[in-house]
C-alpha positions in Angstrom: -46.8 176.4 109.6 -43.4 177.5 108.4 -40.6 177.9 111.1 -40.0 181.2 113.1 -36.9 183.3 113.6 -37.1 186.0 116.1 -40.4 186.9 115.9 -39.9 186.3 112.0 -41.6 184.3 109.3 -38.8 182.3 107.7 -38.0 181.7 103.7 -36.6 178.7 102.4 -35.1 178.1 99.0 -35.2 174.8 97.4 -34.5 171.6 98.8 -32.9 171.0 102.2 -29.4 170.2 100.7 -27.0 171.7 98.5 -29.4 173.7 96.3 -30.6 176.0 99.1 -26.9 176.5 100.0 -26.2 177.5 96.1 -29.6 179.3 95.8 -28.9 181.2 99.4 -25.5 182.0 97.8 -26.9 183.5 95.2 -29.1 185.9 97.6 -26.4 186.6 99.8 -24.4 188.0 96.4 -27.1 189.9 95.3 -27.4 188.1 92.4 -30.9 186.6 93.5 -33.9 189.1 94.0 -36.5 186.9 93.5 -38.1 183.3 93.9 -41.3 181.7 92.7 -43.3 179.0 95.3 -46.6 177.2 94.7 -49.8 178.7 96.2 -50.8 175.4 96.8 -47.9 174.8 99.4 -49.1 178.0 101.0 -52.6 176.6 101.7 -51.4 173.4 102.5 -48.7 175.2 105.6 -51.3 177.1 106.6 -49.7 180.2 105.6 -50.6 183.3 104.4 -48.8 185.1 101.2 -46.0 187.4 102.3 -46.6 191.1 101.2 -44.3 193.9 100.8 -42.1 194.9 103.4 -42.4 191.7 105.2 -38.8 191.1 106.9 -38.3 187.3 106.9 -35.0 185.4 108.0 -33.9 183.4 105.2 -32.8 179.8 106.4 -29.6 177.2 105.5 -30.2 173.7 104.9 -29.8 173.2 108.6 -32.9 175.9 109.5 -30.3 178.4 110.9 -30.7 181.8 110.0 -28.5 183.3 107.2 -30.1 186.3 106.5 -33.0 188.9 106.4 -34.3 189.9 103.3 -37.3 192.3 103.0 -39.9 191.9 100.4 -40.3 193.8 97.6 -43.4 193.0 95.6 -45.7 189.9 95.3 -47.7 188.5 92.3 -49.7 185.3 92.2 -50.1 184.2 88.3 -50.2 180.8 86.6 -47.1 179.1 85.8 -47.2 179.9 82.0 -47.6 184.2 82.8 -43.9 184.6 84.8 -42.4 187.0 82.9 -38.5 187.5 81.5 -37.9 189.9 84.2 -39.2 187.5 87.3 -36.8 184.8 85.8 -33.6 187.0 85.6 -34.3 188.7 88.8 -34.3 184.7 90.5 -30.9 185.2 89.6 -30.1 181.1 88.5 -28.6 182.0 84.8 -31.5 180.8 82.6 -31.5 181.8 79.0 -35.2 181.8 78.6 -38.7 181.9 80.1 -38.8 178.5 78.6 -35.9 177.1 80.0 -36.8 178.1 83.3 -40.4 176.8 83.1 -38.6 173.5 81.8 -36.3 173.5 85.5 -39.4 174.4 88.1 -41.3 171.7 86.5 -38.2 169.2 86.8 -37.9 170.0 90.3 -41.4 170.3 91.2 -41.9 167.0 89.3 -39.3 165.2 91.7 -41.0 166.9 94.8 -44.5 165.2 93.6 -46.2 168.3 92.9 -46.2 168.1 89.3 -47.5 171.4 87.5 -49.1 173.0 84.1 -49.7 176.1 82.9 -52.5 177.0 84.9 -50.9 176.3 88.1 -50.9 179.4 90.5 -47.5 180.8 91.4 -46.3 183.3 94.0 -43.8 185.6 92.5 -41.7 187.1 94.9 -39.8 189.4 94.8 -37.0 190.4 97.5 -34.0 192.8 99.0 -31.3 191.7 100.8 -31.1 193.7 104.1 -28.6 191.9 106.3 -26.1 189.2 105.9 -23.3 188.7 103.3 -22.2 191.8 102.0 -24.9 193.6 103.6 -24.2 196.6 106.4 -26.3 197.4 110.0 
């Protein structure tokens, strides 16, 4: 089960290190709308897919708190079917669909979940609703 904030599912980016801090960066500028998880991870945490207009506190590498964002949409779709615009809305500066398919599977690779085409993804996509840059 995936840490709560306030009542709050939580939503963590990367790794617990210097990624999530540049990927939570990248939210907190705007720049990052979006993110793509396994499904399998879900059914493993026992946790159900989030839906739109969830609020959920996105976390540091520390499991503090550094913003809410609100979801926008939600797709589940293998691996190979992310579109251009799910990969420019993650915000990361890939050139291509296939240059982003080539990073996931790096860093799913070194996380021991390796995955193909017809691995199931959940597409999220998200606004930022409070933190950096963001009003009350």
């Amino acid at each position: 089960m995936w840490a709560r904030v306030d009542g709050r599912r939580s939503f963590e980016l990367g790794t617990a290190d210097e990624m999530r801090t540049g990927l939570n960066q990248l939210v907190l500028s705007g720049r990052k709308t979006a993110s793509t998880g396994l499904l399998a991870v879900y059914t493993e945490e026992a946790e159900g897919v989030e839906y739109p207009g969830e609020t959920l506190a996105l976390l540091d590498k520390d499991g503090a708190g550094v913003a809410l964002i609100e979801v926008t949409g939600v797709t589940l779709k293998p691996f190979a079917e992310v579109t251009w615009d799910h990969v420019e809305a993650e915000g990361e500066g890939h050139a291509s669909v296939r240059e982003w398919r080539a990073g996931h599977r790096r860093y799913w690779d070194r996380l021991g979940t390796p995955v193909d085409d017809r691995t199931m993804v959940v597409c999220v996509g998200f606004r930022l609703i409070e933190g950096s840059g963001t009003h009350r």
